[in-house]
C-alpha positions in Angstrom: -11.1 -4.5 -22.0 -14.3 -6.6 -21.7 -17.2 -6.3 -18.7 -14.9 -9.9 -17.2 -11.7 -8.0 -17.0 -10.0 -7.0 -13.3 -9.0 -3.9 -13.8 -6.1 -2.6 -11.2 -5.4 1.1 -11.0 -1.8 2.3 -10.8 -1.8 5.4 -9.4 0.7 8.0 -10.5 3.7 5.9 -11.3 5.0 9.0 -13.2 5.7 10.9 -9.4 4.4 7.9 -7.1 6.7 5.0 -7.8 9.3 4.7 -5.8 11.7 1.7 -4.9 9.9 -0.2 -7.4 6.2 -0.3 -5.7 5.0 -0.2 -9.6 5.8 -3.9 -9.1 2.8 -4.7 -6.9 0.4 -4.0 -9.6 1.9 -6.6 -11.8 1.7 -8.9 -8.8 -1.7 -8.5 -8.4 -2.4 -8.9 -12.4 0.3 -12.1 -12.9 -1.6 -14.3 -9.4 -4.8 -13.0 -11.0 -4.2 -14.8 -14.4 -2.6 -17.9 -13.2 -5.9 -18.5 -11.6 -7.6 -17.9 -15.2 -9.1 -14.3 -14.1 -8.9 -11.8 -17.3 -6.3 -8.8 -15.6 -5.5 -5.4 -17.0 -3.4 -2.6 -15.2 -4.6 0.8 -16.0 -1.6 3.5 -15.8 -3.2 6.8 -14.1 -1.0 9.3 -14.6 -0.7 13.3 -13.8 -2.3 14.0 -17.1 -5.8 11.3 -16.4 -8.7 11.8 -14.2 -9.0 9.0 -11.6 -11.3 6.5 -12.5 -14.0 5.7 -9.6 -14.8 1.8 -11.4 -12.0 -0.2 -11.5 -11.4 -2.9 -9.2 -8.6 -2.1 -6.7 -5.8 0.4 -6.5 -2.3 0.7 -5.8 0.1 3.8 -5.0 3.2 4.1 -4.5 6.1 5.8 -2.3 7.5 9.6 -3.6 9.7 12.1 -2.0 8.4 15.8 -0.9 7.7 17.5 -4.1 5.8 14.0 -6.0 3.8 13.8 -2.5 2.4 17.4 -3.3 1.7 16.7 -7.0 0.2 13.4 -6.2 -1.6 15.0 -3.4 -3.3 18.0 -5.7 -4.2 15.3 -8.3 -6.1 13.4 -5.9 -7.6 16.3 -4.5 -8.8 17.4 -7.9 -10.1 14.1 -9.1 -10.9 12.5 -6.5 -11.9 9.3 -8.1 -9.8 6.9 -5.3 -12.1 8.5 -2.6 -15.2 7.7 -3.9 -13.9 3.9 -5.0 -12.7 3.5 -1.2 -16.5 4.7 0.1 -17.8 2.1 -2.7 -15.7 -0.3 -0.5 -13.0 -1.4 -3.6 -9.9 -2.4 -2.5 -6.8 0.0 -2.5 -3.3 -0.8 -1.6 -0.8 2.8 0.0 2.8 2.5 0.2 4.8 4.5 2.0 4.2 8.3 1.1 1.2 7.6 -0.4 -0.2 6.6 3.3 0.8 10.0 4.0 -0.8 11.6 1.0 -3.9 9.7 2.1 -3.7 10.9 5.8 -5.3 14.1 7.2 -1.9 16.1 6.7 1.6 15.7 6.3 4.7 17.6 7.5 7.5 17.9 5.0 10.9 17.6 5.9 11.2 21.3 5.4 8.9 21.7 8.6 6.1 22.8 6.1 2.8 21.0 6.5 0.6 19.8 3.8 -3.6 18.9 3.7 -3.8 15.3 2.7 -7.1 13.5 0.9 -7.9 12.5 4.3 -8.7 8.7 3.3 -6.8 7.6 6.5 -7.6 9.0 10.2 -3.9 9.7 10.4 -1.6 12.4 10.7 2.5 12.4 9.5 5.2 14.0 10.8 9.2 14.1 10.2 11.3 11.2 13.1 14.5 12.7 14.0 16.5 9.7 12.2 14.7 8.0 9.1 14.1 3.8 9.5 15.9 2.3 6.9 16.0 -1.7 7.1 13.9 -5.0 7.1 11.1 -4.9 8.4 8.5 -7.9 9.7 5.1 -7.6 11.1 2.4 -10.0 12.9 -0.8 -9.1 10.9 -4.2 -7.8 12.2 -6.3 -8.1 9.6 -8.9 -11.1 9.6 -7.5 -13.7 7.1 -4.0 -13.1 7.5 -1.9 -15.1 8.8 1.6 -14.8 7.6 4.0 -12.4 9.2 4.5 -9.5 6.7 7.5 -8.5 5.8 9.1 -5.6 3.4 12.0 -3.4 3.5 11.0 0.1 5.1 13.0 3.8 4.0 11.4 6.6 5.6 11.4 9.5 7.8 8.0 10.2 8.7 6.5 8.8 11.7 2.1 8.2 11.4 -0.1 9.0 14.1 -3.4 7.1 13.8 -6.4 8.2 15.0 -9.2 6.3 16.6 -11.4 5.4 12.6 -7.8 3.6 11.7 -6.2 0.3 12.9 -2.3 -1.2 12.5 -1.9 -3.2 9.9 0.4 -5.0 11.8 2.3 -5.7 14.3 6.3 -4.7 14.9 8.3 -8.4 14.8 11.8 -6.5 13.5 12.2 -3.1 12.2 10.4 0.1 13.3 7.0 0.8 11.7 4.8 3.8 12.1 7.6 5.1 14.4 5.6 6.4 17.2 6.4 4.0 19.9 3.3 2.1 19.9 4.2 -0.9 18.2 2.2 -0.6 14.8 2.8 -0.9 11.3 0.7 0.4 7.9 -2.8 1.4 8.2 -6.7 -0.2 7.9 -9.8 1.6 7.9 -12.1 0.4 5.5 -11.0 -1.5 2.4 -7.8 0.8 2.3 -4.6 -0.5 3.3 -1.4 1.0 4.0 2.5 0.1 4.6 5.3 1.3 4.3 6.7 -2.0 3.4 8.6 -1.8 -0.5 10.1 -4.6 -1.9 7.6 -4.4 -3.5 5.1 -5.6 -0.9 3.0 -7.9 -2.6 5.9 -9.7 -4.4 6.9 -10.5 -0.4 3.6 -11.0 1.3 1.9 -13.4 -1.4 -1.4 -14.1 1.1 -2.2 -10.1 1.4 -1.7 -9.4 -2.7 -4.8 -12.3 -2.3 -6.4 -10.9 -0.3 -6.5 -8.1 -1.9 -7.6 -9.9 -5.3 -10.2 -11.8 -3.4 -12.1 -8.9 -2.1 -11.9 -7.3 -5.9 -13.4 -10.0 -7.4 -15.6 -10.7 -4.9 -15.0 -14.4 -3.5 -12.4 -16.3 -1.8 -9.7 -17.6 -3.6 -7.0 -21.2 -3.3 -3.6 -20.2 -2.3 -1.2 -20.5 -5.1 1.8 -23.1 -5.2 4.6 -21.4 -5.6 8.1 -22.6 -4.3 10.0 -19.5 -5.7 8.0 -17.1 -3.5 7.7 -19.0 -0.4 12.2 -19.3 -0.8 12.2 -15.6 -0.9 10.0 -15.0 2.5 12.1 -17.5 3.7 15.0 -15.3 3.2 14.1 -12.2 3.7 12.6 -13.2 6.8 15.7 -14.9 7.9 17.9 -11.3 6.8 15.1 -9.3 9.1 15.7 -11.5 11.7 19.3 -11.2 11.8 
């Protein structure tokens, strides 16, 4: 790959790719090229350091035992922490908020040390949120609700160094009664929006390409992708 080329890091897709959140990386590489920007994805697997120089990151959602494996990776090269404090984009879904979180409990009752990217602690709901989900964004330069389809059990407690990323329209969220959805604190972003999320929310998947590359960026024109927020909009909102 040349010194031109947007590199995006997929984080462990071998244990950290559930409901298809792989997907958002290709999102991220297609909308990059159709505005003429070189794009690579580099696969970061259990068996690769983490790179601290590529451009922006995505993870994916795991069950119990991935969430530990990804979570000792991380911890052993911790690569994704030190591109976070360089300010580099990176993109959590799901578990991987947790695994970026002070600590999570596992369903077992058992809790585990997180890579503590988020101010945020994780603990089991008594019934898991399974559904649509739609959100009214927080974050400067968003406008569009968000929306995704959430599966999980654990409910996120942010502390006072991490914001919402949004707001609860339909669905449940962070499941703590207060409203919120996903995670900001820095240039890391979490949800726990699959679908996969970027595929849904075309305007955050730019702005997460625009603060990679370093400048804002036109929207697309794409009447495929606004039908399909149109629709899944209209099925959360049912």
């Amino acid at each position: 790959m040349s010194e031109s080329t947007l590199r995006i890091g997929l984080v462990l897709p071998d244990v950290m790719g559930t409901y298809g959140d792989g997907g958002n990386a290709l999102i991220l590489r297609q909308r990059a090229r159709m505005r003429g920007i070189d794009a690579e994805i580099v696969s970061i697997t259990l068996d690769d350091e983490v790179p601290e120089s590529l451009d922006v990151y995505t993870l994916g959602g795991a069950e119990d035992y991935a969430q530990r494996l990804a979570t000792r990776h991380l911890t052993r090269y911790p690569g994704l922490q030190r591109a976070a404090a360089a300010g580099r984009p990176v993109l959590a879904i799901c578990a991987a908020i947790q695994v970026l979180g002070h600590w999570y409990e596992t369903s077992a009752g058992e809790r585990v040390e997180g890579i503590s990217l988020f101010d945020l602690t994780t603990a089991p709901q008594e019934q898991r949120s399974i559904g649509e989900l739609i959100t009214d964004p927080t974050v400067e330069g968003l406008t569009e609700q968000l929306t995704g389809f959430e599966n999980h059990r654990g409910g996120t407690t942010l502390g006072s160094d991490a914001r919402p990323l949004g707001r609860v329209r339909h669905g449940v969220g962070n499941g703590i009664g207060d409203g919120g959805e996903g995670v900001v604190q820095g240039s890391v972003l979490g949800t726990y929006m699959h679908g996969p999320a970027l595929a849904r929310n075309p305007q955050l998947a730019d702005h997460l390409l625009a603060a990679a590359v370093g400048t804002d960026l036109d929207p697309l024109d794409l009447p495929e992708v606004d039908r399909l927020r149109a629709e899944r909009l209209s099925a959360g909102r049912r």
